[in-house]
TILUMNU-604464 format. One record per atom (N, C-alpha, C, O): x, y, z. Coordinates in Angstrom, 1 decimal, always signed. Layout:
! TILUMNU-604464
R, X, Y, Z
...
//
This chain:
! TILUMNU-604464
R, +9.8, +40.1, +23.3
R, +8.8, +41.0, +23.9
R, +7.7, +40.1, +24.4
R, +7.5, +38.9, +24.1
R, +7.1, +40.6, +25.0
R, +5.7, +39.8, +26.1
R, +4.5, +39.6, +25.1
R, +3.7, +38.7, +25.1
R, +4.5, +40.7, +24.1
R, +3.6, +40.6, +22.7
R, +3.9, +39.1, +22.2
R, +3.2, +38.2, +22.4
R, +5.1, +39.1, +21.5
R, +5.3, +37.9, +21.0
R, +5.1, +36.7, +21.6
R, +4.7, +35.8, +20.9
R, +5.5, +36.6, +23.1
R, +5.1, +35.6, +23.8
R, +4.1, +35.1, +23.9
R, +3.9, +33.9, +24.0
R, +2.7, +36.4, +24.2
R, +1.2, +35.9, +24.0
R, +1.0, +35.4, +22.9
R, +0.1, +34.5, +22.8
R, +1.7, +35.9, +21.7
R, +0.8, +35.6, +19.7
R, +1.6, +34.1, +20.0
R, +1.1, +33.2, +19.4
R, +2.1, +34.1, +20.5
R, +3.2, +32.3, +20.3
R, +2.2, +31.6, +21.3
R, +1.4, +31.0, +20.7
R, +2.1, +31.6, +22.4
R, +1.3, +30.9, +23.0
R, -0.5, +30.9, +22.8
R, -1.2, +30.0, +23.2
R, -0.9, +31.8, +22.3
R, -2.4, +31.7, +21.6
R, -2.4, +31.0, +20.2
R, -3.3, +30.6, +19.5
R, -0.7, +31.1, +19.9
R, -1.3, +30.1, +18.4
R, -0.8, +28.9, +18.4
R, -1.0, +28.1, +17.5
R, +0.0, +28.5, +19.9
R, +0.2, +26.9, +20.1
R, -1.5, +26.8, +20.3
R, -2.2, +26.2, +19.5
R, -1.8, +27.3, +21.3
R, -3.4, +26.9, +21.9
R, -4.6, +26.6, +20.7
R, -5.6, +25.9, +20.9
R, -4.2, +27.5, +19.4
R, -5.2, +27.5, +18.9
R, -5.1, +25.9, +17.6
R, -6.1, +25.4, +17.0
R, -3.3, +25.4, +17.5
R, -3.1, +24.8, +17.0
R, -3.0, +23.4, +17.6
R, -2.8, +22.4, +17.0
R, -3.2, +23.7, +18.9
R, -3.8, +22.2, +19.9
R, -5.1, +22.1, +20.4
R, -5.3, +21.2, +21.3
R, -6.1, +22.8, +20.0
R, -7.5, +23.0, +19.9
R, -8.1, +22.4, +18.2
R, -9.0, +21.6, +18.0
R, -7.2, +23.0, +17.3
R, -7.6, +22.6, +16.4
R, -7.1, +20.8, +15.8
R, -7.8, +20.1, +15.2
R, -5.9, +20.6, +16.3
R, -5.7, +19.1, +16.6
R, -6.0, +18.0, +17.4
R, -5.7, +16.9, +17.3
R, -6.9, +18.6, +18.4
R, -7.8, +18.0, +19.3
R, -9.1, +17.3, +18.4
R, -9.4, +16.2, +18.2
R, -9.9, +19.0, +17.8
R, -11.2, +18.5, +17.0
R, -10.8, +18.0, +15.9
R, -11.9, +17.5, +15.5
R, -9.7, +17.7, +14.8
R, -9.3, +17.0, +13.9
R, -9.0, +15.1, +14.3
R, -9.2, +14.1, +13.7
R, -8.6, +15.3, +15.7
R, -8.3, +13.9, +16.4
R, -10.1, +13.3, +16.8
R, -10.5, +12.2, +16.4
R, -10.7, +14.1, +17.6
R, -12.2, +13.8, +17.9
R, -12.9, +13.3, +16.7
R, -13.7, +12.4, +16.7
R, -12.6, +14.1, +15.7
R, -13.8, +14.0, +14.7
R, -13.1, +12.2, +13.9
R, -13.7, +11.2, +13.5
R, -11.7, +12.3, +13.7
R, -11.2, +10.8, +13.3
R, -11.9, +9.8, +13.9
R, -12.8, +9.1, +13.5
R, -11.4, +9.9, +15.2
R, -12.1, +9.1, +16.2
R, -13.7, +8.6, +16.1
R, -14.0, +7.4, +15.9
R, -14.6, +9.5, +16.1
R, -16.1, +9.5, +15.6
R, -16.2, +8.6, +14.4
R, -17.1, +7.8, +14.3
R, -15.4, +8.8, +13.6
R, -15.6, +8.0, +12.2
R, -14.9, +6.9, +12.2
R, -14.8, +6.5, +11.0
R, -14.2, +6.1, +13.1
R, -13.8, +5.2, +13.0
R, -14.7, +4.7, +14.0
R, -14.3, +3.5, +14.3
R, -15.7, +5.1, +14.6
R, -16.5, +4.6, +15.4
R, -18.2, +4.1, +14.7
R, -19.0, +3.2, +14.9
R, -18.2, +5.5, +13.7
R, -19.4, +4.9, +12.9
R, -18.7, +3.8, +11.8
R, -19.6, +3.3, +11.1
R, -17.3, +3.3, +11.6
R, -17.4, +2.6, +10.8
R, -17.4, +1.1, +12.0
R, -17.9, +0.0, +11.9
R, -16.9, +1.5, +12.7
R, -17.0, +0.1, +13.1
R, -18.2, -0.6, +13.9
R, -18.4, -1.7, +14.3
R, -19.1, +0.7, +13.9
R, -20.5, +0.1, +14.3
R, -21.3, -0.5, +12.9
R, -22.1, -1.5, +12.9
R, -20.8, +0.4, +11.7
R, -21.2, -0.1, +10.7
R, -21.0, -1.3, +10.2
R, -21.9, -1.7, +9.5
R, -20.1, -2.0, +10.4
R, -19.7, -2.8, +9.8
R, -20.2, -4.3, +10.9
R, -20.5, -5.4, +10.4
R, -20.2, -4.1, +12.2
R, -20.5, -4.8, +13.1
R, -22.5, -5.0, +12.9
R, -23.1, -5.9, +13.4
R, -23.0, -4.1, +12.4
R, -24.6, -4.2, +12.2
R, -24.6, -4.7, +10.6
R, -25.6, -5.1, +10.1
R, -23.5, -4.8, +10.1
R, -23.6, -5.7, +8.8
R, -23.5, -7.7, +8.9
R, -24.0, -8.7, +8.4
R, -22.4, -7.5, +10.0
R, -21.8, -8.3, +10.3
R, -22.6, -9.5, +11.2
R, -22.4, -10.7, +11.5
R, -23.4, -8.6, +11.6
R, -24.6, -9.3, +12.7
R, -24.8, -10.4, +12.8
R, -26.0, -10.4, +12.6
R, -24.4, -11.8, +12.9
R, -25.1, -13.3, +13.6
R, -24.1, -13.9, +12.6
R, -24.4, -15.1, +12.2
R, -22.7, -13.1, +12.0
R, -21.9, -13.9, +11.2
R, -21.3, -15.3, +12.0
R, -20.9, -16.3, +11.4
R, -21.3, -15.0, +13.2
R, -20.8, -16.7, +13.8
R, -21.5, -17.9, +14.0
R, -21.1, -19.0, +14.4
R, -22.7, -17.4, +13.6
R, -23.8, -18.4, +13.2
R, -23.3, -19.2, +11.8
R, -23.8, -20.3, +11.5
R, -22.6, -18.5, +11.2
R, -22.0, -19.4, +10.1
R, -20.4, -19.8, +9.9
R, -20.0, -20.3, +8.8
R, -19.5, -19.6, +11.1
R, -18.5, -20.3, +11.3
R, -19.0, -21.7, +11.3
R, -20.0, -22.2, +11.7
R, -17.6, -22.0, +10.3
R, -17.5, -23.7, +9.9
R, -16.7, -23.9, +11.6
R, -15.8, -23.2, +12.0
R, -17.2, -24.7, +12.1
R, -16.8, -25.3, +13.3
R, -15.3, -26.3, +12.8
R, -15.4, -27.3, +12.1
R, -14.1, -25.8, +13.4
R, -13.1, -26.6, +13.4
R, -12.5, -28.1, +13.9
R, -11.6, -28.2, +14.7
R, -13.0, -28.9, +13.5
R, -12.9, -30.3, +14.1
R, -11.4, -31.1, +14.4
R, -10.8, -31.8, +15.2
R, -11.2, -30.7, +13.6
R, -9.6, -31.7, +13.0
R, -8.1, -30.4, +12.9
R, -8.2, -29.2, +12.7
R, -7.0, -31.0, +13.1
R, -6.3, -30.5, +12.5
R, -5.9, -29.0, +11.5
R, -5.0, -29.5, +10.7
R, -6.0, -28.0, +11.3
R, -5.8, -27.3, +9.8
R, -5.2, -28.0, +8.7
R, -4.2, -28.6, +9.0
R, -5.7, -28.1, +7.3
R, -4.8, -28.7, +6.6
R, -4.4, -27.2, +5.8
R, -4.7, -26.1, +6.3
R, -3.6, -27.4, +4.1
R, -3.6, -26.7, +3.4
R, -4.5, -25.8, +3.1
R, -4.1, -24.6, +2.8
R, -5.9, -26.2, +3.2
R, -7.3, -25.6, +2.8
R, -7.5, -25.0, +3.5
R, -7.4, -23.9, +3.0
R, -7.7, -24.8, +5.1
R, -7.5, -24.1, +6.3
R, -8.2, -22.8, +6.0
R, -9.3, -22.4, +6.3
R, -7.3, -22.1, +5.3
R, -7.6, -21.0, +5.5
R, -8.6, -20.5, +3.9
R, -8.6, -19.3, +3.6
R, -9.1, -21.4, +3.3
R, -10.0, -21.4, +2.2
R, -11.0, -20.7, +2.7
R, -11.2, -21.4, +3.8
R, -12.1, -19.5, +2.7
R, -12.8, -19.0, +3.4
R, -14.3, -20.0, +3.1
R, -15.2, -19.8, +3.9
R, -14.4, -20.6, +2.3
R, -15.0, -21.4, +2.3
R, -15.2, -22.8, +3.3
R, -16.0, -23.2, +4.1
R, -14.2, -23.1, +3.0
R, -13.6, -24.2, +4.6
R, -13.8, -23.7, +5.6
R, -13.3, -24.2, +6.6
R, -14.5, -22.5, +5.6
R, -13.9, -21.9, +7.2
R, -15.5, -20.9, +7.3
R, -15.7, -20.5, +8.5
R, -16.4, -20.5, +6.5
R, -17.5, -20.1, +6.6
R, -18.7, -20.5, +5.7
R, -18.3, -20.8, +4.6
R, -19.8, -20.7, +5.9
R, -20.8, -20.9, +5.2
R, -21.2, -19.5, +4.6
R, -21.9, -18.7, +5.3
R, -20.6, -19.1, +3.2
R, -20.9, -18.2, +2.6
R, -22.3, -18.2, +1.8
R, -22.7, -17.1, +1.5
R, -22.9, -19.1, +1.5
R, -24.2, -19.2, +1.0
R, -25.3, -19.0, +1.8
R, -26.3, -18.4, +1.4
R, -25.1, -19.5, +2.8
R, -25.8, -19.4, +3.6
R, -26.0, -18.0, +4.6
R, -27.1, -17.6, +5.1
R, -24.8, -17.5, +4.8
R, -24.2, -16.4, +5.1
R, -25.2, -15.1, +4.1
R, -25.7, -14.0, +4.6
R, -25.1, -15.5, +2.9
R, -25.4, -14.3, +1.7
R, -27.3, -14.7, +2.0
R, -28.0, -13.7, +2.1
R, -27.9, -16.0, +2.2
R, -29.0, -15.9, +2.1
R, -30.1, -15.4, +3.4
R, -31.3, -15.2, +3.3
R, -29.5, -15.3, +4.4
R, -29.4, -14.7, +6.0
R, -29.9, -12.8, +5.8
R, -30.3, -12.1, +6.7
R, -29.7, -12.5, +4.3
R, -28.9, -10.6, +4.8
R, -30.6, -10.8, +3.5
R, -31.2, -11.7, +2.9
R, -30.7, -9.3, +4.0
R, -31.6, -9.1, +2.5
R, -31.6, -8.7, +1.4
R, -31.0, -7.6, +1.2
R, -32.1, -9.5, +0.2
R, -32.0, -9.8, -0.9
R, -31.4, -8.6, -1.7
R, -30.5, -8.6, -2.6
R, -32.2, -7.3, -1.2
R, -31.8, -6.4, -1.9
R, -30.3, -6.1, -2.0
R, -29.9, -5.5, -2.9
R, -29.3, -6.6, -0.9
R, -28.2, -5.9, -0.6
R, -27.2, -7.1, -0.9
R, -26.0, -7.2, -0.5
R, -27.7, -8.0, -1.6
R, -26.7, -9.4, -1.7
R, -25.7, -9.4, -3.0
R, -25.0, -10.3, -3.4
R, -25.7, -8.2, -3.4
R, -24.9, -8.3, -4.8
R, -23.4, -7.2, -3.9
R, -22.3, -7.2, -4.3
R, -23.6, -6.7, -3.0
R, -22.9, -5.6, -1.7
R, -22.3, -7.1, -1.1
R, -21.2, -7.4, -1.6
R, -22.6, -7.8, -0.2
R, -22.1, -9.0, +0.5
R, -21.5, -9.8, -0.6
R, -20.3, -10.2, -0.4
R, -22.2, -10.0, -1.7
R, -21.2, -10.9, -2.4
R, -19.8, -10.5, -2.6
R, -18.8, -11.2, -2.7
R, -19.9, -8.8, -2.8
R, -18.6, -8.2, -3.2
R, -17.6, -7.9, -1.9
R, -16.5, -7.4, -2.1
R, -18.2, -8.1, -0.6
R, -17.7, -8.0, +0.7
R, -16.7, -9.3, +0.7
R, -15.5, -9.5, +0.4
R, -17.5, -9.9, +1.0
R, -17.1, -11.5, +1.3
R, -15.8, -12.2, +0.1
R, -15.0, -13.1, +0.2
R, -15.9, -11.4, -0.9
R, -14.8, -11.3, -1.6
R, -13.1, -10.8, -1.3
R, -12.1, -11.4, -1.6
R, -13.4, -9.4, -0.5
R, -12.2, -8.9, -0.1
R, -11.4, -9.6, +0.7
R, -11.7, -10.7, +1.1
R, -10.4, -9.2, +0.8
R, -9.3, -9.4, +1.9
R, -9.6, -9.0, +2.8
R, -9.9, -10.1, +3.3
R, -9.9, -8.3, +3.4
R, -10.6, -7.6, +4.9
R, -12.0, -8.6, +5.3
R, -12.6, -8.5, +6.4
R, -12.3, -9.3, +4.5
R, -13.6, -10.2, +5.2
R, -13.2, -11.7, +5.3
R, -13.7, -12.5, +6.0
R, -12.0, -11.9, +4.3
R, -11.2, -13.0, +4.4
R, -10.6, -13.5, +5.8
R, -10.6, -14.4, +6.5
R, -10.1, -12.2, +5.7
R, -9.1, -11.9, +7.0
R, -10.2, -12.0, +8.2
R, -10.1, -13.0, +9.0
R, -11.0, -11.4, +8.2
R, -11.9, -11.4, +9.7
R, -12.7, -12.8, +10.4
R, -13.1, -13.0, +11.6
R, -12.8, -13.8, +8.9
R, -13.2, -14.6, +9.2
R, -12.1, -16.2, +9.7
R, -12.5, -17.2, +10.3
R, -10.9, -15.8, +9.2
R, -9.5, -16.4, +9.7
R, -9.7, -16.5, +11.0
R, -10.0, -17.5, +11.7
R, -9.4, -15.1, +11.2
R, -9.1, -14.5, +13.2
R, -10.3, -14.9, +13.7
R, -10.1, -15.5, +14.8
R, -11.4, -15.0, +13.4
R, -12.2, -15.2, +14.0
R, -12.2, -16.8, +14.0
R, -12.6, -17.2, +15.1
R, -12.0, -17.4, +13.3
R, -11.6, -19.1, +13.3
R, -10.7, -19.7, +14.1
R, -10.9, -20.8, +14.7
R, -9.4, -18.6, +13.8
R, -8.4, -19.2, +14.9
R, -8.0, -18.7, +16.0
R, -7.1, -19.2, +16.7
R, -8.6, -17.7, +16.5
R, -8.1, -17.3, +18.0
R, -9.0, -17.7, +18.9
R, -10.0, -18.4, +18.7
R, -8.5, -17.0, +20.2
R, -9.4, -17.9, +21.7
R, -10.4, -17.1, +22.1
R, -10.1, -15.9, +21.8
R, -11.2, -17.2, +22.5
R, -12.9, -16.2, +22.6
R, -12.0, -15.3, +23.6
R, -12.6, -14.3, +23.9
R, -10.5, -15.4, +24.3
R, -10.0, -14.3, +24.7
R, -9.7, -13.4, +24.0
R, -9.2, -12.4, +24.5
R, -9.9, -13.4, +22.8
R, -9.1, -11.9, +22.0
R, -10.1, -10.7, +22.2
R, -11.3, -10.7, +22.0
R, -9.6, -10.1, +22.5
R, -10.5, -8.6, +23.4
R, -10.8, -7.3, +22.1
R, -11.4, -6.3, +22.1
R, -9.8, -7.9, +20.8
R, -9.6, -6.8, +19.8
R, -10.8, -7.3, +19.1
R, -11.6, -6.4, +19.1
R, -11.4, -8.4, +18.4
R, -12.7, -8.8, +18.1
R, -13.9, -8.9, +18.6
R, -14.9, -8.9, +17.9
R, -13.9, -9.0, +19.9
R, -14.8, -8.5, +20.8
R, -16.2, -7.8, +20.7
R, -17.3, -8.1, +21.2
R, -15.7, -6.7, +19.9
R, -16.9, -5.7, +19.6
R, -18.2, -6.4, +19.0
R, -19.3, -6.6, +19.5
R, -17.5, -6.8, +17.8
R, -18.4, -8.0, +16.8
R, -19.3, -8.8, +17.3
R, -20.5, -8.6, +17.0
R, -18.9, -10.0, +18.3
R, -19.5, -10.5, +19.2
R, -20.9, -9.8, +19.9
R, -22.1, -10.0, +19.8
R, -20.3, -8.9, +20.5
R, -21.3, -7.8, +21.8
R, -22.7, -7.4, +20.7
R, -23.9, -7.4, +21.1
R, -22.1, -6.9, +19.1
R, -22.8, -5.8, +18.7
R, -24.5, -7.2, +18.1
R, -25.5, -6.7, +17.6
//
């Protein structure tokens, strides 16, 4: 029937309207996180260890590879027990690797830089 045809086609529409603002609103929040985290992250390449030599074993020691003290004394005091526990993760480990070893072409880190 032509009934059924409209209820089928008003409830694809209503169920690709509603997957639209479910997609929009992800979107949004992966945008306040990554503005977030880039306004935390602010003048971190001011404390890249500059790579001189070779990588050895240590390489990728985040220490060998950032000035974390100096890094934690940079942010305000109040929020340094937050960074210490940052700078701990795998996700800040990792960011400060890529950011060590790729070419100021990588377009996916980028943001960090700009912000």
């Amino acid at each position: 029937s032509q009934n059924g045809s409209y209820e089928s086609s008003n409830s694809l529409d209503r169920d690709f309207k509603k997957k639209k603002r479910e997609h929009n609103l992800e979107q949004r929040i992966q945008e306040a996180f990554l503005q977030f985290m880039a306004s935390i992250l602010k003048g971190y390449r001011d404390y890249l260890v500059p790579i001189s030599k070779a990588p050895t074993c240590r390489a990728t020691d985040p220490d060998a590879l950032f000035q974390m003290n100096a890094f934690l004394r940079s942010r305000d005091k109040a929020h340094h027990k937050f960074f210490q526990m940052l700078m701990k993760t795998q996700m800040f480990i990792k960011f400060i690797e890529e950011r060590s070893f790729v070419s100021d072409g990588d377009h996916n880190l980028a943001f960090f830089d700009e912000c």
